[in-house]
Each structure stands twice: as structure tokens, then as C-alpha cells.
N, C-alpha and C positions, 0 to 999 in steps of 0.2 A: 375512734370515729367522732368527727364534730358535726353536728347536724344543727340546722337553722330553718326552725318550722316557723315561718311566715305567715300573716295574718290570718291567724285561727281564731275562734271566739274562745278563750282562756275561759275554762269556767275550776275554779278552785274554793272550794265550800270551807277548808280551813285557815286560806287570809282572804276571803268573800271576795275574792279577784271572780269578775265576768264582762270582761271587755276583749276586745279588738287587739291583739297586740302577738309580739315576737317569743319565740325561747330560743335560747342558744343549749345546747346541750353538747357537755365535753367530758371525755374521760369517764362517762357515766355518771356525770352527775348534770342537774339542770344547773348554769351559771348564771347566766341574765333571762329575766322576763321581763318585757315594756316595750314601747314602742320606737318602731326603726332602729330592731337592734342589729348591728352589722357584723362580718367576721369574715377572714378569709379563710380561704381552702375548708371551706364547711359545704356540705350538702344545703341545700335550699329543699327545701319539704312546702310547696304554697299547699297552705290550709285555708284557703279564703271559703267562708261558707260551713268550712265544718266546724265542730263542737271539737276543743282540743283538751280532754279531760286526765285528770288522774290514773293510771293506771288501777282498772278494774278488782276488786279483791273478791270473791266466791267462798264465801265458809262454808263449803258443802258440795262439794262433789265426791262422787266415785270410780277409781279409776280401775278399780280390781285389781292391785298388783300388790304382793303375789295372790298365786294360786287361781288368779278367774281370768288371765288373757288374753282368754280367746274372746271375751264384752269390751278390753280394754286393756292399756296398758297406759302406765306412766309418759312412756315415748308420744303414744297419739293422743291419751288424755290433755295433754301440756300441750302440743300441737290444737287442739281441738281450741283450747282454753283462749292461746293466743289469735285464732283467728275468730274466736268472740270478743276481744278486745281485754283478756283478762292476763294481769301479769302477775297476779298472787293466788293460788288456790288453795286450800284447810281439805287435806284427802281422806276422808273418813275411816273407820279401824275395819271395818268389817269384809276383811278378806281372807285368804284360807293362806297359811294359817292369820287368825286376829293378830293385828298390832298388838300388843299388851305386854311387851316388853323391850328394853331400850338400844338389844340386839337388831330386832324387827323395825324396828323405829330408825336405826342407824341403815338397815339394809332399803329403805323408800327414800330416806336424803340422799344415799351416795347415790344411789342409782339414775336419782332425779340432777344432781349436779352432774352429768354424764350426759343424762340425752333428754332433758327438758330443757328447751329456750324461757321457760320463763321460771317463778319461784314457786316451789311446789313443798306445801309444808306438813308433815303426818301428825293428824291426832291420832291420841290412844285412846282405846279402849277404857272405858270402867273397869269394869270386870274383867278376870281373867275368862278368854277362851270364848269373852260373851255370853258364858254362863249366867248370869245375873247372880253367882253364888259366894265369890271372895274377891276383894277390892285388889286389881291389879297396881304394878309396881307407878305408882303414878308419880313416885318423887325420882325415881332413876327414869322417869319416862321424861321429864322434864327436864332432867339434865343431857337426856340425850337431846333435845331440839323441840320437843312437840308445843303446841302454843294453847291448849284444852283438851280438855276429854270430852268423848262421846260415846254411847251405845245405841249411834245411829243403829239404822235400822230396826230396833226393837227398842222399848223400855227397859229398866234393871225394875221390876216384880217387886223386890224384895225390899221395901222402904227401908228395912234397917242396915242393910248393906250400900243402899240409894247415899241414905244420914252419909255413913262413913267415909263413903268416896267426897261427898260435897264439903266434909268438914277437913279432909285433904286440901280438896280444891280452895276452899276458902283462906285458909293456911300457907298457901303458894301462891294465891291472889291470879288462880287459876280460871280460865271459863267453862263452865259444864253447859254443853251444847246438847239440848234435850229433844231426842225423838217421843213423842207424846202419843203412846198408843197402849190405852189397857186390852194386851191381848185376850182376856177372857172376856170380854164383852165385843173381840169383831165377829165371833163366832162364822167363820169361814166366809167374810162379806169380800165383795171383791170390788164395789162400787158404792155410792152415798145414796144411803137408803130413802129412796123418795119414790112417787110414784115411776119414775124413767124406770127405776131398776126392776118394780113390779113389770111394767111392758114389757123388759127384755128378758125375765126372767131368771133372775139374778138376786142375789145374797145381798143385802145391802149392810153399809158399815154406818152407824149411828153417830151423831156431833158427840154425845156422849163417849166416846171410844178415845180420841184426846182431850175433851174438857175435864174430864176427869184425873187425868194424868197433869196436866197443867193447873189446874188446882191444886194437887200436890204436890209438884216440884215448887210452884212457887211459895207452898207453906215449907217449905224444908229450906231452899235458900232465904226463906227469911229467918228461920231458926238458924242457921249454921253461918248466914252472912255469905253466902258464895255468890259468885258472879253467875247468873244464869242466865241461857240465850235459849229462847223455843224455836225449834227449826218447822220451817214450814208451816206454820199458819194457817187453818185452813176453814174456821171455824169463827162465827160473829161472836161467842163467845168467849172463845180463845184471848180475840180483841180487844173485848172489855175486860177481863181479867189483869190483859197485862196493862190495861191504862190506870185499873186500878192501882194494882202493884207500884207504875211510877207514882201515881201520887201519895203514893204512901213512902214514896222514895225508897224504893227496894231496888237493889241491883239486878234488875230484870232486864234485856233486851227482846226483841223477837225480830225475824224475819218472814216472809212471804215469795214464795216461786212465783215466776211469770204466769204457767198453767193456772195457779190456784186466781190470778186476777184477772187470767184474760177468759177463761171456760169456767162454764156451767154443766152436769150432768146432764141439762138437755138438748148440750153437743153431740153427744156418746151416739153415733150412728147404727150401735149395733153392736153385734160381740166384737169389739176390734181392740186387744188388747196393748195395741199403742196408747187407749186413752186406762190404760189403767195403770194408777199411780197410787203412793201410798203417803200422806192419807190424799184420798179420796179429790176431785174434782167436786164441789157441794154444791147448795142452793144459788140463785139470785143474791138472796137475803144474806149469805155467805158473802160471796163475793163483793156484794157493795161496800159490807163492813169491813171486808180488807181492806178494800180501796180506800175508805175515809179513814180507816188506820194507816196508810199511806198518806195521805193529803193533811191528818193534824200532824202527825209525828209518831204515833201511837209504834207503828211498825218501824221500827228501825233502818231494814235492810233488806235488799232484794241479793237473793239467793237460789242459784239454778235449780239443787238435789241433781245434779248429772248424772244420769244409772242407765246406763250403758246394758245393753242385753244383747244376745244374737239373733238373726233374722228366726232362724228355727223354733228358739223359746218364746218371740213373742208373735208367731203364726197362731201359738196354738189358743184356744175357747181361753174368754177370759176367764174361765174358774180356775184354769188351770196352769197360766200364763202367769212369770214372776211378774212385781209393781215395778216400775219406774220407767222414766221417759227420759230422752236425752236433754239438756240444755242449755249448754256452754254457747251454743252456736246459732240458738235462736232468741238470747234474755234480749240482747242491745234491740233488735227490730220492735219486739213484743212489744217492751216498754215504750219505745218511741211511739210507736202504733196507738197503743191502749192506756197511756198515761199522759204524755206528751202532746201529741194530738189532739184530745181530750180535753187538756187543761190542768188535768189531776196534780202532774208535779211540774216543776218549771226545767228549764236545763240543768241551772244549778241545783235543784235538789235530786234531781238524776243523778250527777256527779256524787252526791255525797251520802244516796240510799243502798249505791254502785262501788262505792269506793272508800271515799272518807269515813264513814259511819262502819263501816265492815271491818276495816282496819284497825280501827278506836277499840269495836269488839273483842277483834283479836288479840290486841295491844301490839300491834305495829309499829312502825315507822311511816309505811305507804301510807296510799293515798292524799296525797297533797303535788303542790308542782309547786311550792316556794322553791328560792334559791339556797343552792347548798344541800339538795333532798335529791336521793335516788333521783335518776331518768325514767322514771316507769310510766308509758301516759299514751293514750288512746286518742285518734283520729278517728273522727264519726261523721257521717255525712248524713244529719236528721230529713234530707229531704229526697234522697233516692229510694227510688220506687222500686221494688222486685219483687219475685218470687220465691219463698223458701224452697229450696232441693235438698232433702235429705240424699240424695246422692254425689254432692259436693261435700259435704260434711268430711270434716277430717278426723272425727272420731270414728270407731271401728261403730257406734250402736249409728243402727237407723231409726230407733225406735220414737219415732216422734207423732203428735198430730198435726201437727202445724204443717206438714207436706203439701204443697200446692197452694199455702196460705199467703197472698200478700199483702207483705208489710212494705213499711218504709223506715231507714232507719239502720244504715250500710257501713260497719266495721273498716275505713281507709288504712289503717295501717294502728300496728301495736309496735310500743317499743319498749323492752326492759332492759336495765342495766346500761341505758345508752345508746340497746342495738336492736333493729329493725328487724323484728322477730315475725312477724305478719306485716306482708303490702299486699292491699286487693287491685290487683290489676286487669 
């Protein structure tokens, strides 16, 4: 397929391209970008008006496959993904049985080369079984495909088996992509402990519950030398830590979900366990120091945490209700909305907190729209108005808050590998 997107605003964060101009894309690869670029028997794509960016990169979703399908699947996960504008996603290990072997690891790629439109890549597991007890096979996990490890959804407990895995990692010049949560201090919290949570009655979970975990990963990756990424962000402190960490020039990255910069705890309307996520929705005081960890650089990357649930498991009382919200399908508005809008980041550093910078983490290829690079690249329309429906959603979870929220900020078309995976018609 040849296709020729016409005057889109190119914004490309690794050759600082943000003009006016053409891409030719042939054979799955981008060929020319500039201006008045012509070709025959090619589609014409006019992008006049929209942002025409890098294909989107997500280190952090959850697609539940195997064993949880009935929240999710590889098939609508990757459907879900592309019609958020995203052509690369990092699928988390934590599904039944856990990734944590290079069998498991080879049964999420073939499956995903089969019935995902766009690139769909598994991390492992730490630990085997997610135990936090013995360091799974991380060098045959890498040989099968995986691009880091992770014991999303929970910490690894156990510093001394934590050491070992990172001194693997480090060694393989791996990324250890860090869920930050000392479970013996959320003691059964289901919300950020502030006064909101007193009003409703509710278990609150303390800053303390990740800053403390994040102080200790970042003393271990400075002992072992590993690459470390802290997923989810949720925490002023969190923020200051890892700025320290860069200046001290440590191999630290971190990200930030859309919920954690666009909500505060004194959203939470009540028991409605769409707004309950883990970690936590927090303070103001929270939220702004994300934000300015977005706007200096401090925070690296915007990242969905996509978790997917059934309508059943999140009707019930938040005590009781698992954590997570959907996101693949509501990051591109949020951000336009509550960054963009704002002032906070420009288009180009959208592009590259979305894409470029995600990538780099991973150590990809993506993210870029030079010549001679994959077709992977995103059609945004930053100034259409709408309203979220989680009942358009192409993922199986509805579980979101944003339902009824308008934003601006509309997904026109994804395309990976050259082919038009998502058109918003």
C-alpha cells in the first residue's frame, strides 16, 4: 500500500521536525517527508490541521491473555490500542498462568502476530509464578523476544532476590519496569488516604506505600547499574526522587498515567469503583508535581496502566472491587485536554512523552517518522470536540471515569507497518 498524508503538522521529537509538510509511505516504510511531495497510485490521506506524530509506544498495559479473557484479550486489547492511536504496546506478565517463561513469552507473540493490527510486545515476569521467591528465567526470556521485566501489579518483597533479578537486568542491559507498592503498609487501603476517604468511609492508602519502594529500587539500580523505569507516578515525592536520581546521573526513567494528572481524590463521587486504581488517585499537591515533572522533564513518559475488568467486578463496593481503569482509548484526549490546552507540554513534547521517549525506554526502533524508519504514525485532530463513551470503546473493559467527560483531542487514523489499522470515520 502507498499512501500520501498531505499537509499534516509533522511533529517528530528525534530529528526536531514540527512543520507543515508531506510523507510518502511505501512498502511499510516512511520514504520521503517535505514538502509537495508527489507520487502516483498512492492514497492521499489530507491531514491539514491535524498533528501527524510517531506512532504512539504504551509500556504498560494489561491485556489478560492467557487465563483472564473474559477483562480482555490480545485481539481487542491491540484493537483497543490502535484506535487510541497506539502502534507499540509492553503487555505486562501478570496473567494466569504468569509470563515467566520463554514458552509463555513465545505463546503472547505468536498469538499477537495472528490477530493484533499493531506490535504487541510481552514482558516477563521477575520472579517465577510472581512469587516474589526465586528469580525467573530472564536470560531465555530474552532470548525469546521480551524487551524488560516487570512484577507489575505487585512489588518483589524480597530485596535480596529484587538485587538479583536487577543484576541479571543490568547484565543484559535490560529495563526493570517497577510497580512501587510496599504491600505491608496499604493495609487493606482502597483509596489515598486523605480526608475524602474519611467522608466516604474508606481505608486509605498512604504516599508512603510507593515512596518507599521507590527509594529502594532506586538504591538497588544504583548498586547493580540497571536501567530502571517507575511505572505510574503517583506521588510528589515519587518526583523528586527520580530528579534527584537524574542528577546524580542514574539510569532512572519514570512515567505518569493520564488519571494520575488529570484527577484528584476529590473527584471520587462516592463508592464507584471505576475511580479505583492502583496506586491511588492522590492530593492537589500530588498532582501538580506530576505535572511540573511533565513540563521540566523530570517524568519521562505518559503511560495508560490499561486494566481492563468486567462490568460485574467493578459494580461491586470499592473495598471490594479489583484496582485498575481502562486507558488506551481515553490517554490522546486527556492529554490534549489537561496538558495541551493548558500550556503544560507543546505538541512536540506530546510526541515524544507519547512516543519517542517510551521507545528510547524500551530500546526500540519506534517512535520517530525519519526516512527509512517503520510507517508506524498517528493522525490526531487536537481541536475536535467530543464526548468520551465508554460504549464505543473497543476494549472488552468499560471500566473507566472519564464516561460523559468532554474532551478535545480525536484519534483520525493509526497506522502501523504501513497499514491503516484505525480510520475514525
Amino acid at each position: 500500500m502507498r499512501l500520501l498524508i498531505k499537509n499534516g503538522r509533522v511533529l517528530d521529537p528525534a530529528s526536531g521536525r514540527d512543520e507543515v509538510c508531506d510523507i510518502l509511505v511505501e512498502d511499510g516504510v516512511i520514504r520521503r517527508v517535505g514538502k509537495q511531495v508527489e507520487a502516483e497510485d498512492a492514497r492521499i490521506v489530507e491531514a491539514f490541521g491535524y498533528f501527524v506524530m510517531p506512532g504512539l509506544v504504551d509500556l504498560h498495559v494489561h491485556f489478560r491473555d492467557p487465563g483472564l479473557t473474559y477483562k480482555e484479550d490480545i485481539e481487542t486489547g491491540s484493537r483497543a490500542a490502535a484506535r487510541g492511536g497506539y502502534t507499540t504496546v509492553l503487555a505486562m506478565p501478570n496473567t494466569k498462568p504468569v509470563i515467566d517463561t520463554p514458552d509463555k513469552v513465545r505463546y503472547v507473540t505468536n498469538k499477537a502476530r495472528k490477530v493484533a493490527p499493531i506490535h504487541v510486545l510481552q514482558v516477563g515476569a521477575v520472579t517465577m509464578e510472581q512469587k516474589g521467591e526465586r528469580v525467573s528465567d530472564i536470560r531465555g526470556m530474552v532470548e525469546a523476544g521480551i524487551p524488560a521485566i516487570s512484577e507489575d501489579g505487585k512489588s518483589v518483597m524480597d530485596t535480596l532476590v529484587y538485587r538479583e533479578a536487577m543484576e541479571i537486568a543490568s547484565e543484559l542491559d535490560l529495563p526493570v519496569l517497577a510497580h512501587c507498592e510496599d504491600i505491608h503498609l496499604v493495609d487493606h487501603g482502597v483509596m489515598n488516604a486523605d480526608e475524602r476517604a474519611e467522608a466516604l468511609g474508606m481505608r486509605g492508602i498512604t504516599n508512603a506505600v510507593e515512596d518507599v519502594i521507590v527509594a529502594r529500587d532506586i538504591l538497588l539500580a544504583k548498586e547493580t547499574g540497571a536501567r530502571l523505569h517507575l511505572c505510574h507516578c503517583s506521588t510528589r515525592d515519587s518526583v523528586e526522587m527520580v530528579r534527584r536520581a537524574k542528577e546524580e546521573g542514574l539510569k532512572v526513567s519514570a512515567e505518569v498515567c493520564p488519571h494520575h494528572f488529570t484527577l484528584t481524590s476529590d473527584d471520587i463521587p462516592g463508592d464507584d469503583a471505576n475511580y479505583k486504581m492502583n496506586p491511588p488517585v492522590r492530593s492537589q499537591a500530588d498532582k501538580e508535581a506530576l505535572i511540573q515533572g511533565l513540563r521540566d522533564g523530570t517524568i519521562d513518559a505518559i503511560a495508560t496502566d490499561h486494566a481492563p475488568h468486567s462490568a460485574e467486578e467493578k459494580r461491586q463496593s470499592m473495598t471490594k472491587a479489583p484496582f485498575g481503569i481502562v486507558g488506551l482509548e481515553t490517554a490522546v484526549p486527556l492529554t490534549v485536554t489537561e496538558l495541551l490546552e493548558t500550556g503544560v507540554l507543546t505538541p512536540l513534547d506530546m510526541a515524544r512523552v507519547m512516543s519517542c521517549q517510551p521507545a528510547r525506554i524500551a530500546g526500540l526502533e519506534a517512535g520517530t517518522l525519519q526516512e527509512g524508519r517503520a510507517a508506524d504514525i498517528v493522525l490526531i485532530d487536537p481541536k475536535e470536540e467530543y464526548v468520551i463513551d465508554k460504549n464505543t470503546f473497543a476494549s472488552k473493559g468499560r471500566n473507566t471515569p472519564f464516561h460523559g467527560r468532554r474532551v478535545r483531542g480525536k484519534v483520525k487514523m493509526t497506522i502501523c507497518g504501513g497499514q491503516i489499522v484505525y480510520e475514525d470515520r
